[in-house]
N, C-alpha and C positions, 0 to 999 in steps of 0.2 A: 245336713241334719244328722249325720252318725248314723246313716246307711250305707250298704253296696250295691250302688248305681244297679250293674252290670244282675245281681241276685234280684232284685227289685222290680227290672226289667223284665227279668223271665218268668216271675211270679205275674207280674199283671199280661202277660200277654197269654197264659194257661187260661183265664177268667175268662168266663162267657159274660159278664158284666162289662168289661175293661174294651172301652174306645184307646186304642194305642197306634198313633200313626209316626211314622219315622219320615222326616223332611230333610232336604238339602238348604244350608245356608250359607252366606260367602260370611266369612270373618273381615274385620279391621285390616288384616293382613293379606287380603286376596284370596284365602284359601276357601273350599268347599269344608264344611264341617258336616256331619249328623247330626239331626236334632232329634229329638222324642216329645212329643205332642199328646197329652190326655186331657180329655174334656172334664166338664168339674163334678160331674155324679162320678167320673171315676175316680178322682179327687178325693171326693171326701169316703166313698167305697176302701179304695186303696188307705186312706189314713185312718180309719176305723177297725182295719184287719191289721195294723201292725203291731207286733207286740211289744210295748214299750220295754217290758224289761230285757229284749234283746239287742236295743238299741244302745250304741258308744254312751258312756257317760255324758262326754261332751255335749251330746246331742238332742238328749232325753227330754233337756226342759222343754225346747222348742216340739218336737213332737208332741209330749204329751202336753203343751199349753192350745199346740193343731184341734187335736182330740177332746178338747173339754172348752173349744172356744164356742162364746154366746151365740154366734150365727156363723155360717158359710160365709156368708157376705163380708163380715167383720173380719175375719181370717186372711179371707183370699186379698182383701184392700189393703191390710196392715200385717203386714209380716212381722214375726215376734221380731220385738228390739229395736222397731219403729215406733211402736204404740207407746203415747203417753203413757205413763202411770196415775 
C-alpha cells in the first residue's frame, strides 16, 4: 500500500483503540514467521487516521479508494484491483 510496516506498527500499538495481536506461523518453507493481527474497527480506525498525502505515490490510489469506499464490508471482500469496474 506505500507504507512502512515496521512505522505503522508502532503507531497502532501507542492507540488505546488498536486490537494488535502478534502470532507465530509456519511458512511453505518450514519456517516460523510473525504475523500481526488487527481486528476490523481497527481496520478501518487505523485507515481513517492515515494521511494520504504522506503516503508513496505508488500507493495512494489504493489507500485513499480504502478511505472513501461505500461500506467496510465492500472493502474488506474486494481488495482494490479486484473489483470490477
Amino acid at each position: 500500500m506505500g507504507l512502512a510496516f515496521s512505522a505503522q506498527l508502532q503507531k497502532l500499538k501507542k492507540k488505546s483503540w488498536a486490537v494488535v495481536s502478534e502470532i507465530d506461523t509456519t511458512g511453505a518453507d518450514g519456517k516460523t514467521y510473525s504475523m500481526v493481527m488487527i481486528d476490523r474497527r481497527t481496520l478501518l480506525m487505523w485507515l481513517a487516521n492515515i494521511d494520504e498525502r504522506k503516503v508513496k505515490a505508488t500507493g495512494r490510489e489504493k489507500v485513499v479508494s480504502c478511505l472513501a469506499f461505500r461500506s467496510s464490508k465492500s472493502c474488506l471482500r474486494n481488495p482494490v484491483g479486484s473489483r470490477s469496474q
